[in-house]
LUMBABA-485323 format. One record per residue (C-alpha): residue number from 0; chain; x, y, z. Coordinates in Angstrom, 2 decimals. Layout:
N
+------+-------+---------+---------+---------+
: loke : kolse :      xx :      yy :      zz :
+------+-------+---------+---------+---------+
:  NUM :     A :       X :       Y :       Z :
...
+------+-------+---------+---------+---------+
END
This chain:
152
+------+-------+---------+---------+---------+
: loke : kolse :      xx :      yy :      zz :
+------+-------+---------+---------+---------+
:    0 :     A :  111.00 :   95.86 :   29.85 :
:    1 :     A :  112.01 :   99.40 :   30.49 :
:    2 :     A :  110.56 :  101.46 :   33.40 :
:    3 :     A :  107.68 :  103.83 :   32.16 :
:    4 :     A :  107.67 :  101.36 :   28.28 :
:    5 :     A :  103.90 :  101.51 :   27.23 :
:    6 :     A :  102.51 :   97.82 :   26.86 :
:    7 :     A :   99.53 :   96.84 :   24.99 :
:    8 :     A :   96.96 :   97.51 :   27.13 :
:    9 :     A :   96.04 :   93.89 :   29.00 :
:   10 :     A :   92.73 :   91.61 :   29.41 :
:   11 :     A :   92.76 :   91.79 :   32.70 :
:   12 :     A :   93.70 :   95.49 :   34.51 :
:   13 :     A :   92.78 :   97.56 :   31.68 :
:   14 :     A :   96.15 :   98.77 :   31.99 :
:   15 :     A :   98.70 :  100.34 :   29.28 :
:   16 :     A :  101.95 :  100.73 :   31.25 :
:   17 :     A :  104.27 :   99.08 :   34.07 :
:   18 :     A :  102.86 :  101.38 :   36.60 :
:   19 :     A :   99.42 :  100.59 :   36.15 :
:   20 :     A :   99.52 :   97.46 :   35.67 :
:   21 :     A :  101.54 :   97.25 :   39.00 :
:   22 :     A :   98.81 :   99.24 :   40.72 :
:   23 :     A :   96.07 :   96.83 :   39.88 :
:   24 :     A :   97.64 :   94.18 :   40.83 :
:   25 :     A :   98.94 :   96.00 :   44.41 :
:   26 :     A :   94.77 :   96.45 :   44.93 :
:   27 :     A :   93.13 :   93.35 :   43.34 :
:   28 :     A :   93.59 :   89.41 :   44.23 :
:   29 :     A :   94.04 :   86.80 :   41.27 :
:   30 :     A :   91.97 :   84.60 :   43.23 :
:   31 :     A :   88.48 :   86.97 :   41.17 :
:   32 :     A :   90.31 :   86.66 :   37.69 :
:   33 :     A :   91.39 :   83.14 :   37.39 :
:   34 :     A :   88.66 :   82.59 :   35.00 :
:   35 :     A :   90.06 :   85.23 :   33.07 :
:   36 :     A :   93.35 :   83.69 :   32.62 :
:   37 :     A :   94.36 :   81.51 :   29.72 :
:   38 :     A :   97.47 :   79.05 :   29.97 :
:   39 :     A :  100.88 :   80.58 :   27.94 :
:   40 :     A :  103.65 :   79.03 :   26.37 :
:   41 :     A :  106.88 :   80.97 :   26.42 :
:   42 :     A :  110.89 :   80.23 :   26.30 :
:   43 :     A :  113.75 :   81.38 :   28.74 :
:   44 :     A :  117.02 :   82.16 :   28.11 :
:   45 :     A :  118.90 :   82.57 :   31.24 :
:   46 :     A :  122.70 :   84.32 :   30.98 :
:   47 :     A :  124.89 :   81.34 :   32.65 :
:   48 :     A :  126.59 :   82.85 :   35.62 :
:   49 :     A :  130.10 :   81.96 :   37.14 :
:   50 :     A :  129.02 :   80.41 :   40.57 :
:   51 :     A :  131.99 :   81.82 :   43.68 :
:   52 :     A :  132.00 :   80.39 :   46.86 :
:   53 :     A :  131.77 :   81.45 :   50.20 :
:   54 :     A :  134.78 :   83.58 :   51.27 :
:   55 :     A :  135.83 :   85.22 :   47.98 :
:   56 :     A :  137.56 :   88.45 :   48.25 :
:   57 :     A :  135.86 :   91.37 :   48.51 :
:   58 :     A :  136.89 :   92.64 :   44.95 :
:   59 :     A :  135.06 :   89.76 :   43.29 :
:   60 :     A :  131.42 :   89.89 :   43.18 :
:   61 :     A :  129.58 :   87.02 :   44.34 :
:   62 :     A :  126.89 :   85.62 :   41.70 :
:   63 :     A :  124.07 :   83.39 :   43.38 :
:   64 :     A :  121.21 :   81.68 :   41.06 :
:   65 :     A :  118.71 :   79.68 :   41.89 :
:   66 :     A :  118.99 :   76.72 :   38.74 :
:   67 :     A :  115.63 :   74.95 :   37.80 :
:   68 :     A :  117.15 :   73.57 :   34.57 :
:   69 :     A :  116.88 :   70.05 :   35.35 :
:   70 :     A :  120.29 :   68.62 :   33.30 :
:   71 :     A :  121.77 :   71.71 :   34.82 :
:   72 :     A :  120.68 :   70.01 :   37.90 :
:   73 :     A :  121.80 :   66.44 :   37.23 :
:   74 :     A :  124.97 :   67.47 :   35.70 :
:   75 :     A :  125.78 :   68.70 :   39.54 :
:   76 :     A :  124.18 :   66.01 :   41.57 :
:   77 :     A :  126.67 :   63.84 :   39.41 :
:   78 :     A :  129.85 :   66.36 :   40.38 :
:   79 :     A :  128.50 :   65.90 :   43.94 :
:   80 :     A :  128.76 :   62.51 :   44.20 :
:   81 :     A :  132.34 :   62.14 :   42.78 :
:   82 :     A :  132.96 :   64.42 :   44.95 :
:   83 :     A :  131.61 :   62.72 :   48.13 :
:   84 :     A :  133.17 :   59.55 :   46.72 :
:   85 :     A :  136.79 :   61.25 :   46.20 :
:   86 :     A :  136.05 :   63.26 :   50.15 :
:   87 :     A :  135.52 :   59.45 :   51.17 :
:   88 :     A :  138.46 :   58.05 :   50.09 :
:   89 :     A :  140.67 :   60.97 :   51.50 :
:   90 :     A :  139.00 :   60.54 :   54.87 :
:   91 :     A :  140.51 :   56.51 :   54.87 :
:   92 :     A :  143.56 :   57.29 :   53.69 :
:   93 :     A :  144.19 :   60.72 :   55.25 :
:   94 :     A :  146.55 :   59.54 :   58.30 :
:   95 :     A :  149.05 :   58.40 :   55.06 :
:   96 :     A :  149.09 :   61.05 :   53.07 :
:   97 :     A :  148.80 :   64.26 :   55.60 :
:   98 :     A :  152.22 :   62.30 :   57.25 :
:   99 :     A :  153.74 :   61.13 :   53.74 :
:  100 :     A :  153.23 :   64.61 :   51.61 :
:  101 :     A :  153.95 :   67.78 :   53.87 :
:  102 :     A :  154.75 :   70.63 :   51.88 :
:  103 :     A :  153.17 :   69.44 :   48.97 :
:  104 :     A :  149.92 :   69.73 :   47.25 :
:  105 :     A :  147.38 :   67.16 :   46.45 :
:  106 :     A :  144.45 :   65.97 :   44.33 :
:  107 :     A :  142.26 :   63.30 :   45.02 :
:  108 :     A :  140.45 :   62.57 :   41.66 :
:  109 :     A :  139.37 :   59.04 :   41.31 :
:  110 :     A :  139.62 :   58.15 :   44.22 :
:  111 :     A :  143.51 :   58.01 :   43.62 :
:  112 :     A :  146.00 :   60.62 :   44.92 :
:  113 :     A :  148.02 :   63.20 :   42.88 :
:  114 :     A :  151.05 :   64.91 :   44.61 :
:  115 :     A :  152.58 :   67.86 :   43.36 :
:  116 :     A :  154.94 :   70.94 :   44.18 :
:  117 :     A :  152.40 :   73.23 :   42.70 :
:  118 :     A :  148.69 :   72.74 :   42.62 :
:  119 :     A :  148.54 :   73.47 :   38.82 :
:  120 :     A :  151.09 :   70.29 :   38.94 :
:  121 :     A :  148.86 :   67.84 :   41.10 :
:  122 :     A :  145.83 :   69.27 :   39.17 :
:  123 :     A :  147.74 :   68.25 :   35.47 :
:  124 :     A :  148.13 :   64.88 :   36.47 :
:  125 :     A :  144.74 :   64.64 :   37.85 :
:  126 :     A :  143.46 :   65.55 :   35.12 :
:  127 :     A :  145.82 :   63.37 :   32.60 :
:  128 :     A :  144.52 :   60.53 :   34.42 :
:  129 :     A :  140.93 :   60.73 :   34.79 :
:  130 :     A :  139.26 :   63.64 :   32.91 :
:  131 :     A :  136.18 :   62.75 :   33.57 :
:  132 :     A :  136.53 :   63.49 :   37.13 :
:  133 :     A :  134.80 :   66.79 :   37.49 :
:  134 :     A :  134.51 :   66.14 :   41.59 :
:  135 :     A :  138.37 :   66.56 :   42.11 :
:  136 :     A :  139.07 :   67.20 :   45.65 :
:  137 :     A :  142.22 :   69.80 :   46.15 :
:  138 :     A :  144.37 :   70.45 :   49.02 :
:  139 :     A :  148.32 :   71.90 :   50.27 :
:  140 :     A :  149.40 :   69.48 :   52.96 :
:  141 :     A :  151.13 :   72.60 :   55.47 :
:  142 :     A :  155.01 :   71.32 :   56.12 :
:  143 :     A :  154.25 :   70.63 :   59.88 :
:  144 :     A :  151.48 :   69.38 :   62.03 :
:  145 :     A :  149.96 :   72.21 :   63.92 :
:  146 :     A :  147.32 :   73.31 :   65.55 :
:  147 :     A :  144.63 :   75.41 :   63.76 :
:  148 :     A :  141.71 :   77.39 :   65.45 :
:  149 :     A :  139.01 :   78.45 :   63.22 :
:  150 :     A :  136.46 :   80.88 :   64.74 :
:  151 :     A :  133.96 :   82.95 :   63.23 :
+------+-------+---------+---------+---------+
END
């Protein structure tokens, strides 16, 4: 609803705009009109939004949402856990491939490994062998062993 858009006036305030209503509702507690109130039926439609995470440039905007859409919901909680199981089987192997694979990139989808020059090339034959693997893990393997400090 536009600012200033005249409303049908309502049951409760009296009011016929935004504003007023507002102002009733800034001066008077809900608690002396619950009797008043009837229970409402009414559908959302909710634009989906492209979820970034921390750390994106500066020149893209970062979208958060809170989701209450509980398949929404679900359909993560199952990414999560492939992920965790895919994290999981990196962490016991990891000693094997961070020695075996410098230089290259690698996908963990499966919990099997997928080494590649490119990550678009580790990510193709992730994908080739298990699409349904939405928790892929993805990382470049840095030619040498060194020592990284991260601070923030």
């Amino acid at each position: 609803m536009k600012k200033n858009e005249e409303v049908p006036q309502t049951s409760i305030s009296q009011a016929s705009s935004i504003e007023e209503i507002a102002e009733f509702w800034d001066t008077h507690s809900l608690d002396d009109y619950w009797d008043q109130t009837r229970e409402i039926e009414f559908d959302v439609r909710a634009e989906r939004r492209r979820r970034i995470s921390k750390g994106a440039p500066p020149s893209i905007p970062v979208v958060m949402e809170e989701v209450a859409d509980p398949k929404e919901i679900a359909e993560f909680q199952a990414r999560w856990a492939q992920a965790q199981r895919n994290s999981d089987w990196l962490q016991a192997h990891a000693h094997e491939i961070y020695t075996q694979h410098r230089g290259k990139f690698i996908v963990v989808a499966g919990e099997e490994l997928f080494v590649g020059d490119t990550p678009e090339e580790a990510l193709a034959q992730a994908r080739a062998a298990h699409p349904e693997d939405e928790g892929r893990i993805i990382r470049y393997i840095y030619p040498k062993k060194m020592v990284r400090v991260y601070a923030n």
